[in-house]
C-alpha positions as CSV (number, residue, x, y, z in Angstrom):
1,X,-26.6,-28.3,13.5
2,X,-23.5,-29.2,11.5
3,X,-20.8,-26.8,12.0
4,X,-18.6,-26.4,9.2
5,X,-15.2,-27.5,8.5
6,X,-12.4,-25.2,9.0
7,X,-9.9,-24.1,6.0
8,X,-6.1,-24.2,5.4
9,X,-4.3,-21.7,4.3
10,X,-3.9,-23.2,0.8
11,X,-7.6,-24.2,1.3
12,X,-8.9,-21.1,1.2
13,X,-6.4,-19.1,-1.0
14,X,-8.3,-21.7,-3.7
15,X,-11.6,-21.1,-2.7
16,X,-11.2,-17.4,-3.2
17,X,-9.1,-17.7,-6.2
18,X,-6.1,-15.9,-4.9
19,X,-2.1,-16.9,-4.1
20,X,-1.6,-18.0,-0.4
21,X,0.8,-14.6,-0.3
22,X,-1.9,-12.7,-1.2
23,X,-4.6,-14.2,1.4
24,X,-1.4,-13.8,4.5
25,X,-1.6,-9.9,3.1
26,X,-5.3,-9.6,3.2
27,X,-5.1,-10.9,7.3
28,X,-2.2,-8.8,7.6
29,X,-4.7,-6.2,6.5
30,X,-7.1,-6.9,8.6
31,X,-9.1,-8.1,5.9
32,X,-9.4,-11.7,7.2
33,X,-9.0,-13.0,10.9
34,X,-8.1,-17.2,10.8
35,X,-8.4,-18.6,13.8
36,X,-5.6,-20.7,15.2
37,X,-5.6,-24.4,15.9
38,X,-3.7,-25.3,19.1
39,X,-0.4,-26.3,17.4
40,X,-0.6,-22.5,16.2
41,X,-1.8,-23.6,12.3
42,X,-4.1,-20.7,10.3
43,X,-7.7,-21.9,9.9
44,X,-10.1,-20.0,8.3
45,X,-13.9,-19.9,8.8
46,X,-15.9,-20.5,5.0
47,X,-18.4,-17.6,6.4
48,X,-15.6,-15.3,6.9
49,X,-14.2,-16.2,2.7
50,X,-17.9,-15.5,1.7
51,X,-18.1,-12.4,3.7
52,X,-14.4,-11.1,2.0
53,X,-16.0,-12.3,-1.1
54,X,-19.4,-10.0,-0.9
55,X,-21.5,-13.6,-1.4
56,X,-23.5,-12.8,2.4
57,X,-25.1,-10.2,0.9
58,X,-28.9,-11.0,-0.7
59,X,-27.9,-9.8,-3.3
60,X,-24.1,-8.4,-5.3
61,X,-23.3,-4.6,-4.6
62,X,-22.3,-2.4,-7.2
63,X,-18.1,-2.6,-7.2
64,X,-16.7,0.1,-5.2
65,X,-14.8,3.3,-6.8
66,X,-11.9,2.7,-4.3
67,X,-12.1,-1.1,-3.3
68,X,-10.0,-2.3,0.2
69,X,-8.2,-5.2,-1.6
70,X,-5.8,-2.8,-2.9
71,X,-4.2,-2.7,0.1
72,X,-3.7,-6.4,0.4
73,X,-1.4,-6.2,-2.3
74,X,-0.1,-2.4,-2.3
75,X,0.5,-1.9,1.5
76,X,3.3,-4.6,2.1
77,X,4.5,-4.6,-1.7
78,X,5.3,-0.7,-1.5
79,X,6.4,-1.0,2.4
80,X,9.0,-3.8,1.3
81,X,10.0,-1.7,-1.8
82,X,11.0,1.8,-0.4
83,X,12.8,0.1,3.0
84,X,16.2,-0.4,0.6
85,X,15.9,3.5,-0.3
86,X,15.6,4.4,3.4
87,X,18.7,1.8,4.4
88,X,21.1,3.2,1.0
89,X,20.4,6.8,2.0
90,X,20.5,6.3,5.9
91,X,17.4,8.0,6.1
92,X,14.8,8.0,8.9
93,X,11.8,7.2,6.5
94,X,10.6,6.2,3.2
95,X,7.3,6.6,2.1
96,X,4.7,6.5,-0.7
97,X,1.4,8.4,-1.5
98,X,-0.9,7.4,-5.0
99,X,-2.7,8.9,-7.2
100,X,-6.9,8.6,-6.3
101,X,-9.6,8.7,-9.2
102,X,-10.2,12.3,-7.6
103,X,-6.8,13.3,-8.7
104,X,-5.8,13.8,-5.0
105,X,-2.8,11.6,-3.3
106,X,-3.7,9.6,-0.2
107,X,-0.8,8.0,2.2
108,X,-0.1,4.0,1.1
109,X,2.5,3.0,2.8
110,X,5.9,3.8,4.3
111,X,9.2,2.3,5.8
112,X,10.5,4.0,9.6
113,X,6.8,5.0,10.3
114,X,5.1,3.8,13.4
115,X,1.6,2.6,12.8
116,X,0.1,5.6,14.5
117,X,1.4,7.7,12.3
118,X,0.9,5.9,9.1
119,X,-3.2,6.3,11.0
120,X,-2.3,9.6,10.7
121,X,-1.2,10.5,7.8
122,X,-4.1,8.3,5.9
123,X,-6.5,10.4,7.4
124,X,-4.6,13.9,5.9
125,X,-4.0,15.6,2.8
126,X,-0.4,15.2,1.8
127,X,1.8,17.9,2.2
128,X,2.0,20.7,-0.8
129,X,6.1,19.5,-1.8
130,X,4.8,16.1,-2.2
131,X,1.4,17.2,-3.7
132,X,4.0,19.6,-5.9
133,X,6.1,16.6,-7.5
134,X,2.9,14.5,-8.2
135,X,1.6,17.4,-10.4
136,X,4.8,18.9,-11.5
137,X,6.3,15.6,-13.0
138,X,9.7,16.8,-10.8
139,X,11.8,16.4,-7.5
140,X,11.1,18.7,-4.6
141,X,12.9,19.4,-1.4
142,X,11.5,20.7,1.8
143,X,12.0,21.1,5.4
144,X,10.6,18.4,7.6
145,X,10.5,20.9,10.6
146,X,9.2,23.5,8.8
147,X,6.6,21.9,7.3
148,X,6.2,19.3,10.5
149,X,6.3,16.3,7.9
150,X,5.1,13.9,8.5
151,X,4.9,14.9,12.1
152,X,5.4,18.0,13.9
153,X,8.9,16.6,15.6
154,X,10.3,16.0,12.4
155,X,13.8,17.2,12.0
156,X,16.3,16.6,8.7
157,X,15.8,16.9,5.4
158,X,12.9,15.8,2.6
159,X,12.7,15.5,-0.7
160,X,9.6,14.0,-2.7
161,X,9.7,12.8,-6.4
162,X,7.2,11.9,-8.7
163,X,6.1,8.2,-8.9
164,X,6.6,7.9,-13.4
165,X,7.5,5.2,-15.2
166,X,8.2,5.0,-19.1
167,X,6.3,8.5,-19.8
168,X,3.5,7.9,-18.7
169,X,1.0,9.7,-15.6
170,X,2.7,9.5,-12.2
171,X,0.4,7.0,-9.9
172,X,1.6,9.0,-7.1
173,X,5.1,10.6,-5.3
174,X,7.8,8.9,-3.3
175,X,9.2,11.1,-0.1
176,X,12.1,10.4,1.7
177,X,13.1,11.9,5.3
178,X,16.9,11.7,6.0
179,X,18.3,12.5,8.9
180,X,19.5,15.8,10.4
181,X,23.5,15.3,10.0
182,X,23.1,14.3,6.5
183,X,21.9,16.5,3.6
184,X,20.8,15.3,0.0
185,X,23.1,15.5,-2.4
186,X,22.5,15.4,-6.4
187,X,23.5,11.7,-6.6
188,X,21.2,11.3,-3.5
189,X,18.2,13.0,-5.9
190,X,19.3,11.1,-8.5
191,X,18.8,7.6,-6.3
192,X,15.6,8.3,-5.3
193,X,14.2,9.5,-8.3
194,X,15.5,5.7,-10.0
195,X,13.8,4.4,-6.7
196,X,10.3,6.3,-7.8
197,X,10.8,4.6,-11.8
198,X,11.0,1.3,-9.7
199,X,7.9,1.9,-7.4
200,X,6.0,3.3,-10.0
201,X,6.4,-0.3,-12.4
202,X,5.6,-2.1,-9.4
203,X,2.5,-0.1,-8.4
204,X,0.9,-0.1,-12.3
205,X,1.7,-3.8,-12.3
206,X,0.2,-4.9,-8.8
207,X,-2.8,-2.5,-9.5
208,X,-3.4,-4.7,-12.6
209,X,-3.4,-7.8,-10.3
210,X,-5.6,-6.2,-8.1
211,X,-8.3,-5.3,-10.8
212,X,-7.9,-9.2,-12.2
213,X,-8.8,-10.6,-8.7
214,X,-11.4,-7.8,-8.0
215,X,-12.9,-9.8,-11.1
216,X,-12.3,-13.4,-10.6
217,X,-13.8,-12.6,-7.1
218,X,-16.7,-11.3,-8.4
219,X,-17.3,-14.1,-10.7
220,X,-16.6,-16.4,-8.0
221,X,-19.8,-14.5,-5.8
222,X,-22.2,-14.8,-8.4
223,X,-21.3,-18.5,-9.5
224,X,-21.0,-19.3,-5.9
């Protein structure tokens, strides 16, 4: 039996028609697991592409409402985005929740939150001043302690704004958790409500990515 030649990085970013950044994010994801040649070199098995592409299956599934490869682009995209807020403001963490076709906000991703936690708070509703600035179209403040966001320890202050660029529908709300000896000031409101503008472009615009390779992948699966 002829066992099949292992990819390269660049290798199999072609075969599945994606950017080699965007196939590190999907293994950073968990969505793909190379295997490593002893030098330490990424090698990727062509069964594990055609799984990550749908093409094991007899025959194509219908496209999911709420498909996994969002993450490959949103999670480290939006992680790396709010980590300047949290370092300008000092605060302990920075964090984003979207906007879901049910109209309801699940966690993405954050900057100063443990793994465990960002576990957590994907598996929970988010908390009613966050939920409040999604709907609302405006800024809200809370207690972290008092509200034991975004976990029961928390101490500080919080403030969540609306994720709206140019007008249109917020895809979601930015928080941010600063730190007990420092308060949020109006010029501190005003920073991270420019910050949410910001996330907000670059969420609609990677979404857009998102929905072209959900496409060329599916192509890919039926010509394959």
């Amino acid at each position: 039996m002829t066992v099949p030649r292992l990819l390269t990085v660049g290798e199999a970013a072609r075969a599945l028609g994606m950017c080699r950044t965007t196939l590190l994010a999907a293994e950073e994801s968990g969505l793909l697991v190379p295997s490593r040649t002893p030098g330490g070199h990424r090698r990727y098995d062509p069964a594990d592409l055609d799984r990550f592409l749908g093409r094991a299956r007899p025959a194509p599934a219908p496209p999911p409402t709420d498909p996994a490869p969002q993450a490959v682009h949103l999670v480290p995209a939006v992680r790396a985005a709010v980590r300047p807020l949290a370092r300008a403001l000092d605060a302990e963490s920075a964090g984003v929740y979207l906007a879901g076709e049910d109209a309801g906000l699940r966690f993405c991703a954050a900057f100063g939150v443990p793994r465990w936690l960002a576990e957590r708070l994907a598996d929970t509703p988010a908390p009613a001043a966050v939920a409040q600035a999604h709907s609302a179209r405006r800024h809200r403040v809370f207690d972290p302690a008092e509200v034991a966001f975004p976990e029961p320890r928390s101490t500080g202050h919080g403030a969540a704004v609306p994720l709206c660029a140019d007008d249109a529908e917020p895809v979601g709300a930015l928080f941010v958790i600063t730190r007990s000896d420092r308060g949020l000031l109006p010029a501190d409101l005003r920073t991270v409500e420019a910050f949410g503008s910001v996330v907000a472009s670059l969420v609609r615009s990677l979404l857009r990515v998102t929905e072209l390779e959900l496409r060329l992948a599916r192509i890919a699966a039926l010509s394959g």
